[in-house]
ZAMARDO-28435 format. One line per field, with one value per residue (C-alpha): residue number from 1; x, y, z; residue in three letters. Coordinates in nm, 3 decimals. Example, Ala and Ser with C-alpha at 12.3 -4.5 7.8 and 13.67 -1.06 7.14 Angstrom:
<pts>
pos: (1  2);
xx: (1.230  1.367);
yy: (-0.450  -0.106);
zz: (0.780  0.714);
code: (Ala  Ser);
</pts>
This chain:
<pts>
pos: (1  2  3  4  5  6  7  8  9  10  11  12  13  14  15  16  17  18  19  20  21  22  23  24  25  26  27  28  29  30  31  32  33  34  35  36  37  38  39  40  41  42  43  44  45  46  47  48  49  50  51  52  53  54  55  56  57  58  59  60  61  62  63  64  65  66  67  68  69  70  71  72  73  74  75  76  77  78  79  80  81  82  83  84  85  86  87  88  89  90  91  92  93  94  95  96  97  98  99  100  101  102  103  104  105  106  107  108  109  110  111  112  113  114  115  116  117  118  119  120  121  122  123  124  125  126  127  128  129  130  131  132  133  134  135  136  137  138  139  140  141  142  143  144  145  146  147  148  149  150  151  152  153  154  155  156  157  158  159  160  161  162  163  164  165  166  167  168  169  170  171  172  173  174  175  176  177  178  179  180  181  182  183  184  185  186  187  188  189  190  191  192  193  194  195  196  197  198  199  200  201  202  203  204  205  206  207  208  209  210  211  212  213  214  215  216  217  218  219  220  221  222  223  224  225  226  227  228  229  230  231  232  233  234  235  236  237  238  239  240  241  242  243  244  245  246  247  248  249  250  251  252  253  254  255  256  257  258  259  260  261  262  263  264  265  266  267  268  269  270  271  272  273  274  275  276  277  278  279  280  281  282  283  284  285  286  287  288  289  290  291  292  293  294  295  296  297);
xx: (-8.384  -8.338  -8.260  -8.137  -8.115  -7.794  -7.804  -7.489  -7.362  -7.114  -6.982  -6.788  -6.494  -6.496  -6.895  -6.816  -6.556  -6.798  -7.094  -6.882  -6.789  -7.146  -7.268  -6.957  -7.046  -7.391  -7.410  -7.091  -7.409  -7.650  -7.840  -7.933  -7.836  -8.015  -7.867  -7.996  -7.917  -7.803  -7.545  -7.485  -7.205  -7.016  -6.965  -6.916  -7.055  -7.097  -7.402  -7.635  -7.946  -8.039  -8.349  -8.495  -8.522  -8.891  -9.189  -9.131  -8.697  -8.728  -9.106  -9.013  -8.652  -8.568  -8.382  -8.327  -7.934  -7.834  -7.464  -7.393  -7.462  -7.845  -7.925  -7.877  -8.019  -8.342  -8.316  -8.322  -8.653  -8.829  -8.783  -8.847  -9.125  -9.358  -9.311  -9.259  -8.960  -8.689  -8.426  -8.056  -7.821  -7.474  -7.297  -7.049  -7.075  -7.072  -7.324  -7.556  -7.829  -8.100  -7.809  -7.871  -7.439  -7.095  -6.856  -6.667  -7.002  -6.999  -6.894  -7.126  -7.445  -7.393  -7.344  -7.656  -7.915  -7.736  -7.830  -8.169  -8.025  -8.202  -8.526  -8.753  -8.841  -9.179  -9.077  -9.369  -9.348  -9.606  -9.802  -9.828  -10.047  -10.041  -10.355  -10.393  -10.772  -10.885  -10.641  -10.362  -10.041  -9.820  -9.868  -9.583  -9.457  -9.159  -8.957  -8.756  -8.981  -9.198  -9.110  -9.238  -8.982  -9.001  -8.920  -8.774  -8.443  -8.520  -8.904  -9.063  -9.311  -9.681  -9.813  -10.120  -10.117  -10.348  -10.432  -10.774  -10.874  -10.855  -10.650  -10.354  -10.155  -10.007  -9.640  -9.410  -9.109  -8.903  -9.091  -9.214  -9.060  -9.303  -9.096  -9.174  -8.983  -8.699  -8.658  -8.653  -8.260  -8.225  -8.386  -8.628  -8.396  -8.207  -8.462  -8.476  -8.731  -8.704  -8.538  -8.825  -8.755  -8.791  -9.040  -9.310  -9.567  -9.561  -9.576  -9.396  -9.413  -9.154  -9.107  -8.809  -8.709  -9.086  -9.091  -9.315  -9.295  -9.496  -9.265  -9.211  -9.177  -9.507  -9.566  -9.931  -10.090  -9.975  -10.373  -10.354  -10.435  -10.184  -10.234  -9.995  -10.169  -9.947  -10.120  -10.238  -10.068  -9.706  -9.433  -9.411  -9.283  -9.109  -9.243  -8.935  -9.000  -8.668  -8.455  -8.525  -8.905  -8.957  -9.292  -9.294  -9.618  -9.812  -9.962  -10.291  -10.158  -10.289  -10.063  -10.224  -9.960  -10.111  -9.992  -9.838  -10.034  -9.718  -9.440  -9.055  -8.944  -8.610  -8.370  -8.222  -7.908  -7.908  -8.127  -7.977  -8.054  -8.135  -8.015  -7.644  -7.688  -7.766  -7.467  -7.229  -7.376  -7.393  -7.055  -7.273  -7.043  -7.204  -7.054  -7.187  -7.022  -6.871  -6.682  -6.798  -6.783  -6.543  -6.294  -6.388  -6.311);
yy: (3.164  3.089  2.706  2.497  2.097  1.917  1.640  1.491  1.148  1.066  0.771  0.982  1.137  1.491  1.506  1.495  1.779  1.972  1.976  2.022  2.357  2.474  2.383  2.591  2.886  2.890  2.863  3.127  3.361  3.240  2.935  2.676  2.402  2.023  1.698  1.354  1.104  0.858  1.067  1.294  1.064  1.081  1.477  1.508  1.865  2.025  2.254  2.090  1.898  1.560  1.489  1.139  1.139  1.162  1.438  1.648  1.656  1.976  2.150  2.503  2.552  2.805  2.591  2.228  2.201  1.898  1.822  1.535  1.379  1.346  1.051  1.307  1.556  1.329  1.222  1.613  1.629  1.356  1.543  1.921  1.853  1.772  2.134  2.325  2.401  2.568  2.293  2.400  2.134  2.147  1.883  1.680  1.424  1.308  1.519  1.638  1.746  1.863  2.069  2.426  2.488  2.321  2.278  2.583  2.769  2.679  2.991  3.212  2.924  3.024  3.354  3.378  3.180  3.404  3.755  3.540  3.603  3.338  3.304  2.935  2.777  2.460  2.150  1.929  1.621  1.265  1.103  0.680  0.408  0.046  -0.169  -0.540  -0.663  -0.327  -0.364  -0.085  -0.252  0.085  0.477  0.691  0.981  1.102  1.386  1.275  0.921  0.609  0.273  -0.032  -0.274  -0.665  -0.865  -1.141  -1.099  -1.396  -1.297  -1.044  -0.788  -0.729  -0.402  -0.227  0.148  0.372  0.714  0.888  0.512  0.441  0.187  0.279  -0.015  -0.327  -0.424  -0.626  -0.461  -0.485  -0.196  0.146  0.488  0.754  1.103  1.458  1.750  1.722  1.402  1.394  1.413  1.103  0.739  0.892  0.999  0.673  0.501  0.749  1.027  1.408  1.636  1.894  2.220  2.213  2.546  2.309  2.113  1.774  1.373  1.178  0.821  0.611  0.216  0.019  -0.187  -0.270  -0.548  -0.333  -0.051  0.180  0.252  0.632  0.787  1.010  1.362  1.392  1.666  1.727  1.692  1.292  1.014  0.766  0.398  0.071  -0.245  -0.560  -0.827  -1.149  -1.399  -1.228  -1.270  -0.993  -0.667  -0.399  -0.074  0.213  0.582  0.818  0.504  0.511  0.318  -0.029  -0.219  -0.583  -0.594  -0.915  -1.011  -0.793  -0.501  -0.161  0.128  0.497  0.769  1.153  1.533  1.556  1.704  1.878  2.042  2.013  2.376  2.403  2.711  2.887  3.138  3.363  3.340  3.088  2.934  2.563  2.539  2.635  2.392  2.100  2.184  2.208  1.884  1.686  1.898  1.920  2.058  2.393  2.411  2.016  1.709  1.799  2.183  2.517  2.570  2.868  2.636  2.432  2.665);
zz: (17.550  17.196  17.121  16.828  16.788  16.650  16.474  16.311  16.193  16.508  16.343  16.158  16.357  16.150  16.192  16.537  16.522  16.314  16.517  16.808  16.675  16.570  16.906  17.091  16.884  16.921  17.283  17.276  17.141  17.390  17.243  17.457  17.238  17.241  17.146  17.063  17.343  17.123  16.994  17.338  17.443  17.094  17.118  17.491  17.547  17.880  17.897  17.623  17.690  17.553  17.398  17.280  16.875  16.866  16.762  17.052  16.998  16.830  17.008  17.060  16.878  16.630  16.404  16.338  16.235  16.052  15.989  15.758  15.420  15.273  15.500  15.821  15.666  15.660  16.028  16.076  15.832  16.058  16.336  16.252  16.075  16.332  16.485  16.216  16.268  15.970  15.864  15.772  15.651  15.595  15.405  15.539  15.277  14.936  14.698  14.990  14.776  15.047  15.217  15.186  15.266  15.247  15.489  15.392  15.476  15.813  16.026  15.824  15.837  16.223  16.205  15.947  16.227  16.492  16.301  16.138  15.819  15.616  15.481  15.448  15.190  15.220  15.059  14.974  15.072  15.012  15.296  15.233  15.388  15.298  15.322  15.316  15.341  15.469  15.771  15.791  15.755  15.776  15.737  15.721  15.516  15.295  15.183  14.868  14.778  14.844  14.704  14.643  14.538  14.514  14.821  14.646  14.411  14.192  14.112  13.902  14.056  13.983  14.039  13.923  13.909  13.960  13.992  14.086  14.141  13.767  13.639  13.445  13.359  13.523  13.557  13.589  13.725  13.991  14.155  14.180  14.290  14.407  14.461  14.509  14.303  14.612  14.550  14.189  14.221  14.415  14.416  14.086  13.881  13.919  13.794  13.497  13.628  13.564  13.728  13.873  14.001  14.347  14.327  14.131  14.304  14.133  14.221  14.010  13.913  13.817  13.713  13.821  13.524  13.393  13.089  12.931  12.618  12.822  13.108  13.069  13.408  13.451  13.656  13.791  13.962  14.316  14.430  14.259  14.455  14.346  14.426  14.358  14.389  14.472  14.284  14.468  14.308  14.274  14.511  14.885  14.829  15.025  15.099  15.169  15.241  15.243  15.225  15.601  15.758  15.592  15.563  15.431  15.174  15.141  14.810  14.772  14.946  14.809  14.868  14.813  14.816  14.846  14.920  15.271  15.514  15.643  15.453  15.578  15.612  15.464  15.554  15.336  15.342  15.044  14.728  14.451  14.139  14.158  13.762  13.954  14.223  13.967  13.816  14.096  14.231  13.911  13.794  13.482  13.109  13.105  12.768  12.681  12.658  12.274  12.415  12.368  11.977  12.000  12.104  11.765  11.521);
code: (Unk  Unk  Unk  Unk  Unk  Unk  Unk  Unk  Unk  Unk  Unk  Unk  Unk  Unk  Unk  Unk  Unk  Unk  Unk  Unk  Unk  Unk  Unk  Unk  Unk  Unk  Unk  Unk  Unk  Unk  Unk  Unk  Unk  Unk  Unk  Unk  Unk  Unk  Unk  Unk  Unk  Unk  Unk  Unk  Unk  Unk  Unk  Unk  Unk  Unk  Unk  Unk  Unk  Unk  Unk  Unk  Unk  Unk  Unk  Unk  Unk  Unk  Unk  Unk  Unk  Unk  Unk  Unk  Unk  Unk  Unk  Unk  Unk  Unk  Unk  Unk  Unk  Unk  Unk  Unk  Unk  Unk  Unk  Unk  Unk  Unk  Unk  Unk  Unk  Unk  Unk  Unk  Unk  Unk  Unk  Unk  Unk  Unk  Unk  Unk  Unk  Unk  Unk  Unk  Unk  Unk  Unk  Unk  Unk  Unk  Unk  Unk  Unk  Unk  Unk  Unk  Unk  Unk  Unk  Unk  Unk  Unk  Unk  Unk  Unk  Unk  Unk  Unk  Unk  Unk  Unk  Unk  Unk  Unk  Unk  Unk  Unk  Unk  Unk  Unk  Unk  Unk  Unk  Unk  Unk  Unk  Unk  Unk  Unk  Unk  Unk  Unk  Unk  Unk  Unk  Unk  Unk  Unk  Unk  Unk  Unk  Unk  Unk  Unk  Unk  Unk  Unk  Unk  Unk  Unk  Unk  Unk  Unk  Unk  Unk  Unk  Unk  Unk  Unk  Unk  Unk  Unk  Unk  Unk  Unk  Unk  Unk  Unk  Unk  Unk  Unk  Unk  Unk  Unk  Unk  Unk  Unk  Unk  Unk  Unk  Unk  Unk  Unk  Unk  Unk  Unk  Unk  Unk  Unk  Unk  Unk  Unk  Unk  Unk  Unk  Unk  Unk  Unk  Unk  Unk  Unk  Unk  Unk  Unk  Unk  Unk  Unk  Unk  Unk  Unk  Unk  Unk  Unk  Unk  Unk  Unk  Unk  Unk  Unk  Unk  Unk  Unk  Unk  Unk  Unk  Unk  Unk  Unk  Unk  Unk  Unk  Unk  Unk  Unk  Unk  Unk  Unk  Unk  Unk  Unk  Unk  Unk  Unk  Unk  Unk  Unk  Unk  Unk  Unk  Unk  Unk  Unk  Unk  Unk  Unk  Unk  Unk  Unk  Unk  Unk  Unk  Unk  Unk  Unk  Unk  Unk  Unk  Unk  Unk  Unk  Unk  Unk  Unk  Unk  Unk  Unk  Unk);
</pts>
């Protein structure tokens, strides 16, 4: 039997509605559809199974459907990536940048996984550990970024980058944003990164409000080690991946950030340009901020 998991934001009542609909239809064309616990109660479905939101939530489905804003569409990431398994989001929310369809896309995302009328797309993605003496103090992963932000509001951070285990420079900053190409759209380009093509295999680098001239944002090669050394004597920092696992550093921690073992599979319904997706999302001036000059004449 073929099988999908739902995931969905519950707290929200339309999330609910949606994802009651997608899982109706897809068991109305024989899918044996799973649910998280947590959220089983929420959407009240006869005939689906509950799973616990760990590795094995998603061992052995065809598709990993995640109905919500980017912060869902994460939770889906964590768990499809384990297995392997193809990712397709739908946005419920605000800008949903990772989601591959809109809510008026719905019907035909189903009918699309029903007929397997997408293709998949690997996202790269960066594997962390943090370090403190030579003991492991945390080891995780991420799709859109790392960070390493200070711990305390009032105090300026010390880092030391590095990459290939040479020194590159020392800040002070209030941190440090490590991102892939997917998430050079989000936390990155906040902090004034580039926007990468999501087809390129790049890490990029970025400073959070460094007191220093040299605080360009860099893009290294995606094989680059890239370490960020909280110096002894400055204040505890925070270590963030996806905006979603969070590490307390001590002073002294060393943080290396590589290429993810694993990629996140991301579905994908019909071939598109990402140059019209950045500027339906951004609702970028085609024409630029002054008009099209036509119109100026």
């Amino acid at each position: 039997m073929r099988e999908a998991l739902l995931v969905t934001h519950t707290g929200k009542r339309t999330n609910t509605e949606h994802a009651r609909t997608v899982a109706q239809d897809l068991a109305a064309a024989g899918f044996r559809v799973r649910v998280l616990a947590e959220e089983a109660g929420d959407l009240e479905l006869p005939g689906t199974v509950a799973v616990q939101a760990d590795a094995g939530a998603a061992d052995g489905v065809e598709i990993v459907f995640a109905l919500g804003g980017d912060g869902t569409l994460l939770r889906g990431a964590e768990l499809a990536r384990p297995v392997g398994a193809p990712l397709m989001g739908i946005n419920l929310g605000k800008v949903g940048f990772l989601a591959e369809a809109e809510i008026g896309d719905l019907d035909q995302a189903v009918k699309d996984v029903v007929t397997r009328s997408y293709t998949v797309d690997e996202r790269m993605t960066i594997d962390v550990t943090a370090s403190l003496n030579g003991r492991l103090i945390a080891e995780s992963w991420a799709l859109n970024e790392v960070s390493v932000e200070k711990g305390d509001r009032a105090r300026m951070l010390e880092v030391m980058l590095s990459v290939e285990g040479r020194g590159l420079s020392r800040y002070g900053c209030d941190g440090m944003v490590v991102a892939t190409p997917t998430g050079s759209t989000a936390y990155a380009l906040s902090a004034g990164g580039p926007v990468v093509w999501p087809d390129l295999e790049a890490i990029i680098v970025c400073p959070i409000s460094a007191h220093a001239l040299f605080s360009r944002p860099l893009v290294v090669a995606p094989t680059s080690t890239i370490g960020i050394g909280v110096e002894p004597y400055t204040t505890f920092a925070v270590l963030c991946c996806d905006g979603r696992r969070v590490w307390d550093l001590p002073p002294g921690s060393e943080v290396t950030v590589r290429r993810g073992a694993l990629p996140v599979r991301v579905a994908r319904l019909r071939p598109g340009s990402f140059t019209d997706r950045l500027v339906a999302k951004f609702g970028l001036p085609v024409d630029g901020w002054r008009g099209a000059g036509e119109a100026k004449r």
